[in-house]
matplotlib code that plots the C-alpha trace (Angstrom):
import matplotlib.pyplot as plt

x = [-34.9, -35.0, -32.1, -30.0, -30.5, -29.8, -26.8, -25.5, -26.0, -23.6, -21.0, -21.0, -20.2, -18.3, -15.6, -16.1, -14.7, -11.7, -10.9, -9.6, -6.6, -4.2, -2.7, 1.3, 1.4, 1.5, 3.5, 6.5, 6.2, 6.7, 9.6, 10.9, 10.9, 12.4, 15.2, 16.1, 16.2, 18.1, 15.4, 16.2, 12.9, 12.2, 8.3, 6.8, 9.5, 8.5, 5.1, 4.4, 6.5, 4.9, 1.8, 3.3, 2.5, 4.6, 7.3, 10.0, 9.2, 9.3, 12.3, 14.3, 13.5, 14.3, 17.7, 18.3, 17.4, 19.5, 22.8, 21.8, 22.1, 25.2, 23.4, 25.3, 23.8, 20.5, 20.6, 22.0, 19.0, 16.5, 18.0, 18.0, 14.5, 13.9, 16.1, 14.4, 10.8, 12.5, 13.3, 10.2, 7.8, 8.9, 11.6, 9.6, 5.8, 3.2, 1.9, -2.1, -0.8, 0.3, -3.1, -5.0, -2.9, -3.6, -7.1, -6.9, -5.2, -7.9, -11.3, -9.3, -5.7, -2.3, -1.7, -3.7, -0.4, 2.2, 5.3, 7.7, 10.2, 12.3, 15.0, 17.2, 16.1, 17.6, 21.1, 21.2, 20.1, 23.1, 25.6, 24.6, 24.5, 28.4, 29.1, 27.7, 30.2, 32.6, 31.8, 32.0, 35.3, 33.6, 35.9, 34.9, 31.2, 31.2, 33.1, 30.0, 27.7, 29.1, 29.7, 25.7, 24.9, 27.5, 25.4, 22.0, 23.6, 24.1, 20.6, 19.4, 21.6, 19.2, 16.3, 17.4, 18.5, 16.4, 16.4, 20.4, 20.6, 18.6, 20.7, 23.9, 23.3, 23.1, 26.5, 28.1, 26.9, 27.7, 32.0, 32.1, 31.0, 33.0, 36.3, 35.7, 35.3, 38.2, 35.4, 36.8, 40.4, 38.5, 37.0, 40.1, 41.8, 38.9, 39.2, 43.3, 42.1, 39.2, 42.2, 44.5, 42.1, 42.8, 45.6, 48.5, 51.8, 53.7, 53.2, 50.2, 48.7, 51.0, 50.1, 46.4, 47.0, 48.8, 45.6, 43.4, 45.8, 45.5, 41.8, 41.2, 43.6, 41.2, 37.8, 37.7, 37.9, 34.2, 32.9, 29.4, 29.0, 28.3, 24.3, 24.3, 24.4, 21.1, 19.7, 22.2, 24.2, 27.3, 27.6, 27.7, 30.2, 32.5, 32.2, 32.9, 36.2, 37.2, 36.4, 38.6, 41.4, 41.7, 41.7, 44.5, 42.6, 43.9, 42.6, 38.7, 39.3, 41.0, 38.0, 35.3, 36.3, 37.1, 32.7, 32.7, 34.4, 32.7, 29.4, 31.1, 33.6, 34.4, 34.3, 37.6, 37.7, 37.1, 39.8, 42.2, 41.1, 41.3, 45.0, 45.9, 44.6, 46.0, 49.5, 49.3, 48.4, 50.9, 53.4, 54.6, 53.4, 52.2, 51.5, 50.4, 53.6, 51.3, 48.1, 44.7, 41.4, 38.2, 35.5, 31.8, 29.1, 25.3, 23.7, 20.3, 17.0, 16.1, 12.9, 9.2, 6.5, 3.3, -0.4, -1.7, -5.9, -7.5, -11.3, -13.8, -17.7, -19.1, -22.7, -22.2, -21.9, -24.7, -28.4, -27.2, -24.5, -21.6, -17.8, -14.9, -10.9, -8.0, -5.5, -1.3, 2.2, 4.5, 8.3, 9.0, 12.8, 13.9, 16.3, 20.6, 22.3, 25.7, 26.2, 30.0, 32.0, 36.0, 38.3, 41.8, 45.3, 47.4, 50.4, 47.9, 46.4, 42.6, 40.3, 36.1, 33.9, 32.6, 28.9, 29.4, 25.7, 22.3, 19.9, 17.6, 18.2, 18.2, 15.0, 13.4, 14.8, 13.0, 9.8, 10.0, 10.2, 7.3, 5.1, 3.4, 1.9, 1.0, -1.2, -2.4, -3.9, -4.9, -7.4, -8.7, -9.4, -11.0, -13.4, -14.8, -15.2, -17.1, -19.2, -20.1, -21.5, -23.4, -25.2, -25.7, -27.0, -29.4, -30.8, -31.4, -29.8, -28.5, -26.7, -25.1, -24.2, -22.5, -21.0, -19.4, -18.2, -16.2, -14.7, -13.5, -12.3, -10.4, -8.9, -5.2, -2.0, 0.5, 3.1, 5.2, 9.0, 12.2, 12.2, 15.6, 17.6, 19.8, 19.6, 23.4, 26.4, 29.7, 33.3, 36.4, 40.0, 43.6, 46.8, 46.7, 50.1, 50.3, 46.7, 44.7, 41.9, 39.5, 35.8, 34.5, 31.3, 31.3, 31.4, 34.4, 32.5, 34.2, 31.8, 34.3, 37.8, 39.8, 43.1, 43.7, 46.0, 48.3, 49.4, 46.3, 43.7, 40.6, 37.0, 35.1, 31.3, 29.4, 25.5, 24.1, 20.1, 19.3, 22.2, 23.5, 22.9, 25.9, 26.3, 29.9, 31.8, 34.9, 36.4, 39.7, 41.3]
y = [-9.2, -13.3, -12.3, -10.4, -13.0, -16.2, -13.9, -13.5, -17.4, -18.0, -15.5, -16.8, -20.0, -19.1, -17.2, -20.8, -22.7, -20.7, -21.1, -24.7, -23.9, -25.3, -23.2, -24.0, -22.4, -25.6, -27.3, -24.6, -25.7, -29.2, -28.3, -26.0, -28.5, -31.3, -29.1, -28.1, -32.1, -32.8, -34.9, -36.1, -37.2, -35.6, -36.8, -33.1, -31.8, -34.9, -34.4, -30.6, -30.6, -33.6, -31.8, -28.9, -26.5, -23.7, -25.0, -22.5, -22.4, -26.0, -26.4, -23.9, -25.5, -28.9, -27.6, -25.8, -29.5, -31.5, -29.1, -30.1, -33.9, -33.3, -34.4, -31.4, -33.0, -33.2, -29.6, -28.4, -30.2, -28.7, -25.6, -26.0, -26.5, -22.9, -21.1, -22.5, -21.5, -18.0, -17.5, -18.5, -18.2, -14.8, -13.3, -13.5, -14.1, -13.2, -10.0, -11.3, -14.1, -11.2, -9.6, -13.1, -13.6, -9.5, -10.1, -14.1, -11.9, -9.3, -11.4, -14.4, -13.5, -14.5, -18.0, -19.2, -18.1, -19.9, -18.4, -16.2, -15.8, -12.6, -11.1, -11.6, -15.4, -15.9, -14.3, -16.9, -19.8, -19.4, -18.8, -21.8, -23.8, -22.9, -24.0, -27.1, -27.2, -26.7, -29.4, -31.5, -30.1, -28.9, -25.5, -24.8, -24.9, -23.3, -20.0, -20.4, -20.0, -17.3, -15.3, -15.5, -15.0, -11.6, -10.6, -11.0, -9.0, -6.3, -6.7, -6.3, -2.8, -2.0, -2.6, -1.0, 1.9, 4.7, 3.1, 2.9, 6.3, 8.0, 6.6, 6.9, 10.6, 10.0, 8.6, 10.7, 13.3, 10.9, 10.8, 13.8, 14.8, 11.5, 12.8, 16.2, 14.7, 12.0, 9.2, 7.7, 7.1, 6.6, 3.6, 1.8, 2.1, 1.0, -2.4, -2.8, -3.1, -5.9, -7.3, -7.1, -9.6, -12.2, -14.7, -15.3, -15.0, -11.5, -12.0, -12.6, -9.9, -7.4, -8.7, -8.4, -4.7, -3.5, -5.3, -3.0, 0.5, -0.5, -1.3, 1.9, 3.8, 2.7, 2.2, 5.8, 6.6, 4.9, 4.9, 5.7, 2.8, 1.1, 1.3, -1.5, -3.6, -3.9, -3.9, -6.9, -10.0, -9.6, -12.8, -13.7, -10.5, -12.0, -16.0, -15.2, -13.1, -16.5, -18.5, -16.2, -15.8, -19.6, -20.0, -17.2, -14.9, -12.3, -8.9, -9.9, -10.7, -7.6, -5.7, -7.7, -7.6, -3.7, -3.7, -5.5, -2.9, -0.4, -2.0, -2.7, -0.9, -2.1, -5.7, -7.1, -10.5, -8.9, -6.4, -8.9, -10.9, -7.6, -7.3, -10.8, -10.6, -7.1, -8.4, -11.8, -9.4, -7.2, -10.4, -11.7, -15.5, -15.7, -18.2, -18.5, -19.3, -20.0, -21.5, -20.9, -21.9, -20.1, -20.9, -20.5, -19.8, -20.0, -19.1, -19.3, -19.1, -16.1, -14.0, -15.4, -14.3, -13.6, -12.5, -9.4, -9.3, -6.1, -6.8, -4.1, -5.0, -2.4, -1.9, 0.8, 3.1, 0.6, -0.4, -4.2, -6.0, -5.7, -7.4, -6.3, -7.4, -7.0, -9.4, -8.5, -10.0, -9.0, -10.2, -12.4, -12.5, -15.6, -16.5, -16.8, -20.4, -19.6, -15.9, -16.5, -19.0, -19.0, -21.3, -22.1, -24.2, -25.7, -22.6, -20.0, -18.3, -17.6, -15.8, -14.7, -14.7, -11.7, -11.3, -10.9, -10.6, -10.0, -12.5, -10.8, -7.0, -8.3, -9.5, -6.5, -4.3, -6.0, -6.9, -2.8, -2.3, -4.4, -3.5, -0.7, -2.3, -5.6, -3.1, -1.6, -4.9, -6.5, -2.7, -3.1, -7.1, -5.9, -3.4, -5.5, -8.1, -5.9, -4.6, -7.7, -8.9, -5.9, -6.4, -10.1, -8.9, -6.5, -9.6, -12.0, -12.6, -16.0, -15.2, -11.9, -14.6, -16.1, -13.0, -12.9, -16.0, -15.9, -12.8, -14.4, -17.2, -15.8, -12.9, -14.3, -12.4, -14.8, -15.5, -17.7, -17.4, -19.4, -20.2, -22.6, -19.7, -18.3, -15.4, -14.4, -15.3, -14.9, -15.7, -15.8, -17.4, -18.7, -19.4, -23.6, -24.3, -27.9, -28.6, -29.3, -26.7, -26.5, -24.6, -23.4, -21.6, -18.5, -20.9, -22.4, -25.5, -27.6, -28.0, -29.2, -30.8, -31.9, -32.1, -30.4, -31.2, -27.7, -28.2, -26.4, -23.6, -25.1, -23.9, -25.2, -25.0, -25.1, -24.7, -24.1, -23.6, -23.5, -24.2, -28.4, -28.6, -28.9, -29.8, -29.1, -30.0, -28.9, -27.6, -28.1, -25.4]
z = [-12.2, -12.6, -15.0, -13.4, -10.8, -13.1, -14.0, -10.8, -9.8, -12.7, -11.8, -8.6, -9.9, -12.2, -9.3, -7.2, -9.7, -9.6, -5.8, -5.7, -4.8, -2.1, 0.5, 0.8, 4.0, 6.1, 3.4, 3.4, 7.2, 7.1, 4.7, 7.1, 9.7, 7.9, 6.5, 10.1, 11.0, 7.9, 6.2, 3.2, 2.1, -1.2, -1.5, -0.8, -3.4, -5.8, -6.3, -6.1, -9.3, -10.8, -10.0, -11.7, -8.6, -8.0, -10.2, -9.2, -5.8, -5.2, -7.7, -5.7, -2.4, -3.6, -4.8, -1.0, -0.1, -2.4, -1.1, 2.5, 1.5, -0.5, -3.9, -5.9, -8.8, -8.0, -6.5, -10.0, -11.9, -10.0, -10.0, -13.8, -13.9, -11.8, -14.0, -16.9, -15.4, -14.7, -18.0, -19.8, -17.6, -16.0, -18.1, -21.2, -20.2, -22.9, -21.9, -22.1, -19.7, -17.5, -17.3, -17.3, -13.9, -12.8, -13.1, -11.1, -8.6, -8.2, -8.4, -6.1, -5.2, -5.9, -4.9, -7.6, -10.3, -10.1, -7.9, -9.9, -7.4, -6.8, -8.4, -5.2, -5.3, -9.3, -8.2, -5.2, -8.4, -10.1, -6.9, -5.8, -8.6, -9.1, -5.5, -6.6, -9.4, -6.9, -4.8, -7.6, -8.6, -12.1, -12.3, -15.9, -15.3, -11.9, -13.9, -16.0, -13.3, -11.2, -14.8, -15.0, -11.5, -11.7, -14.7, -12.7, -10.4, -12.9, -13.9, -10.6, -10.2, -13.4, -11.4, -8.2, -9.9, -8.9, -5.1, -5.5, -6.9, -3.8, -1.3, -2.9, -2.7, 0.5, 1.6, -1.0, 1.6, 4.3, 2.7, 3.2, 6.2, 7.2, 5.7, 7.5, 11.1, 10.8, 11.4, 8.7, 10.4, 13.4, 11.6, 10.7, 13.9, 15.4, 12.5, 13.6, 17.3, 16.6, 14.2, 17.5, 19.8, 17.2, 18.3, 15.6, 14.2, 13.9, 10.1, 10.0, 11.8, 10.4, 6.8, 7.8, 9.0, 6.0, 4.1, 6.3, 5.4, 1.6, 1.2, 2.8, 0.6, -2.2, -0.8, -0.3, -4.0, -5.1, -1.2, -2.7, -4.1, -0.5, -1.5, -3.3, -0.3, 0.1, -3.2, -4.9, -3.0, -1.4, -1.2, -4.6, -5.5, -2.8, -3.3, -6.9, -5.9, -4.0, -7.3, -9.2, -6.6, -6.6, -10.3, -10.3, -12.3, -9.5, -11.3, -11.6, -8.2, -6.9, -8.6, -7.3, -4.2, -3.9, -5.5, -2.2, -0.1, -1.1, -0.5, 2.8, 4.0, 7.9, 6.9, 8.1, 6.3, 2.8, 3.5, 4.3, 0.9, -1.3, 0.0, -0.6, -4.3, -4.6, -3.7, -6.2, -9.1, -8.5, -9.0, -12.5, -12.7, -9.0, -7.3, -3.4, -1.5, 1.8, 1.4, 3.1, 4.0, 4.2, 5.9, 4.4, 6.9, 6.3, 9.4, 10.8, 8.4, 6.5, 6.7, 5.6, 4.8, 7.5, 6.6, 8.1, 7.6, 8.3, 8.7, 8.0, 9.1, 6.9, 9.0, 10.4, 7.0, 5.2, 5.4, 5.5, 7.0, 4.7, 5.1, 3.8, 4.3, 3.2, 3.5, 3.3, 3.8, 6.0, 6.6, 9.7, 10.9, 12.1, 14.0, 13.5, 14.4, 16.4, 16.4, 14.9, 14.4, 14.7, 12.6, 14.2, 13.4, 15.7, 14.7, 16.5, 13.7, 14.4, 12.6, 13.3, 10.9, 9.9, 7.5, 4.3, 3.4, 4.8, 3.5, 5.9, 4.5, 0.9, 1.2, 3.0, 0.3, -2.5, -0.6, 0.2, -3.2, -4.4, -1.2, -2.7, -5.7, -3.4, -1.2, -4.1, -5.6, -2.9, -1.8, -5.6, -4.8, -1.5, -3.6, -6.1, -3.9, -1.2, -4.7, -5.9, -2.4, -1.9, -5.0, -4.2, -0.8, -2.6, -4.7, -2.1, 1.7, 1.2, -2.4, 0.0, 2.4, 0.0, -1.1, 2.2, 2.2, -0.8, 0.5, 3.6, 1.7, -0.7, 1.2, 1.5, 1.1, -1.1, 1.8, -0.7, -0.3, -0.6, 3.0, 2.7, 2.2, 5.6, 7.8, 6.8, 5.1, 6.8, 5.8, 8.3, 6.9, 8.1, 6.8, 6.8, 7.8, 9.5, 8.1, 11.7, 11.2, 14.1, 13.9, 17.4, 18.5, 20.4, 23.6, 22.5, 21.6, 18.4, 16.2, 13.3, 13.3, 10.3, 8.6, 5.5, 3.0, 3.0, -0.4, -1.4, -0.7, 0.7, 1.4, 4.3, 3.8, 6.9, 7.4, 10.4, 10.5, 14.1, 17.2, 16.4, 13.7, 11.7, 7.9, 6.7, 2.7, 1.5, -1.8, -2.6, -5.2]

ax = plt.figure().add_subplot(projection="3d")
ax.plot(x, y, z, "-o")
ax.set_aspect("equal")
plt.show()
């Protein structure tokens, strides 16, 4: 008995010694709050990583930062340093590393490892890292990055696959019936009528409903393929397409943005810039006779991450008093900045944006994904943690006291997440003509004003985390 006792003293000890760790759930707060106030104090960032704590999380972060400040450079370097983690750390982690980490996770739980991120958060990595390119007017290495950020999203297609598969059986079954009951028509004239309420030229509009009549013509060959929406980033497919349009590489664009299409079919803007790339690759040596501008919008603050604890007093089914919890995440949506936004010229060409992406839906689909095996570990945790203190409570009171204790203390869902990232992307453009390009909220407020050089196509990049506030770059092309 005095062994088994001695024994148990030690193992105690031994588990205490492991649970010095530092929750980063009022940290990723102060972040939060200091990226919606435009702070650009990079102390928290600074020594998490000199600390080596949650490399990728912190790197990532730091990078969302950096963009805010306009420090493209610095963004790129830390983003460098997450990919880099990703890779070795993630990617190609020993296996016995992988079960050291299981086994941290059941006998204490997950925020002792270090965060590996998700495979939604390494597309966004590289996507933004060849925006910073961008800003920096780095063509060569932004093509680099969005090539690798197109691949991840191939990779993530691999991982999705079965998800993907399942519900592509679906709309396939979905076409169908659509084709049958004419919703399909209905759709597009109900897209020419929202196209209508927007202000502008004859040309214009008539350009932008012939764009409408031939994305449809050729959506509906591959409209199955809308699934993917969920399970990989617009964004990315589409900001790429705008990369490659640009740098006149007009087929890669015409067939990343018909993937978009298909992933989302009723989206007006995207239509509109399938038609435009459509028509320049249909033209020998083309060039763009009228230039545009698009406007970029990051809106609001994407989901997080919330802990659910379900306490069990186990009493009632024991001799002793005996506690049990289990502790698991769940996704909190925040909220959107300005619902839309609308860009304007002075010739009275206007255009809404429309969302391109779901941050939000993204997210869920993954976290979906990984839910079962999270519940899973954290009901084995639970167990031997309920075990162990029962046997200490059978030894002596005080050491099941302790027991209980450690269960309560360690019983946290990991609620880590790259909370920088927004709520939606959306994308609205217009023909530049004079070059006075105006940005108005759904009130008719000007948030931005500005004159553009029409001599050549032009992205506006506006973030938006909550209502004013405002943080706006351009690229020039």
């Amino acid at each position: 008995m005095q062994k088994n006792f001695t024994c148990m003293i030690f193992f105690i000890i031994l588990l205490f010694s492991g649970c010095a760790y530092k929750s980063t759930t009022s940290e990723l707060a102060r972040f939060d709050d200091a990226l919606r106030e435009n702070d650009c104090d990079f102390s928290l960032v600074d020594k998490k990583l000199k600390n080596g704590d949650d490399i990728i999380l912190w790197s990532i972060q730091g990078g969302s930062l950096a963009r805010n400040c306009e420090d493209f450079a610095k963004s790129t370097k830390l983003f460098d340093e997450a990919e880099l983690h990703y890779k070795f750390d993630v990617d190609m982690k020993n296996p016995l590393l992988e079960v050291r980490d299981k086994t941290r996770s059941i006998l204490i739980n997950n925020n002792v490892n270090q965060y590996e991120g998700n495979v939604y958060e390494k597309i966004m990595v590289n996507t933004y890292k060849a925006l910073n390119f961008l800003a920096l007017n780095d063509k060569e290495n932004a093509r680099v990055e969005f090539n690798r950020a197109l691949e991840r999203q191939r990779i993530a297609k691999e991982y999705f696959a079965n998800d993907i598969a399942d519900l592509e059986k679906k709309n396939a079954k979905g076409l169908q019936n659509l084709k049958d009951s004419q919703d399909l028509y209905n759709s597009l004239v109900k897209l020419k009528a929202e196209l209508r309420k927007e202000k502008g030229n004859v040309e214009t509009i008539k350009f932008n409903e012939d764009s409408i009549d031939l994305a449809f013509n050729k959506y509906t060959q591959n409209a199955a393929s809308s699934a993917y929406s969920d399970f990989i980033n617009p964004f990315t497919t589409y900001v790429s397409a705008l990369f490659l349009l640009n740098d006149r590489s007009y087929q890669r664009a015409v067939d990343l943005l018909k993937e978009g299409l298909q992933m989302d079919p009723n989206n007006l803007q995207i239509a509109k810039d399938f038609a435009l790339a459509d028509k320049m690759a249909g033209e020998f040596n083309a060039n763009f006779k009228e230039h545009h501008v698009w406007l970029l919008y990051e809106n609001g603050l994407g989901a997080i991450k919330n802990e659910i604890m379900i306490n069990l007093p186990l009493f009632l089914v024991s001799d002793s008093f005996i506690y049990s919890s289990i502790a698991l995440p769940s996704l909190q949506f925040r909220a959107a900045s300005y619902p839309y936004l609308t860009i304007k010229n002075d010739s009275g060409d206007n255009s809404k944006t429309s969302i391109i992406a779901s941050v939000d839906a993204i997210a869920a689909a993954e976290f979906d994904k990984r839910y079962f095996g999270i519940a899973a570990e954290a009901v084995i945790s639970a167990a031997a943690k309920t075990i162990m203190q029962k046997q200490l409570n059978d030894v002596n009171f005080l050491l099941g006291f302790l027991g209980l204790f450690y269960q309560a203390a360690t019983a946290k869902a990991d609620t880590r997440s790259w909370s920088a990232l927004p709520k939606n992307f959306e994308a609205a453009s217009i023909p530049i003509k004079d070059g006075n390009i105006t940005i108005i909220d759904e009130n008719g407020v000007i948030l931005f004003k500005d004159f553009l050089q029409n001599d050549k196509n032009v992205i506006i990049y506006l973030k938006s985390s909550q209502k004013g506030q405002i943080i706006t770059h351009k690229i020039y092309f």
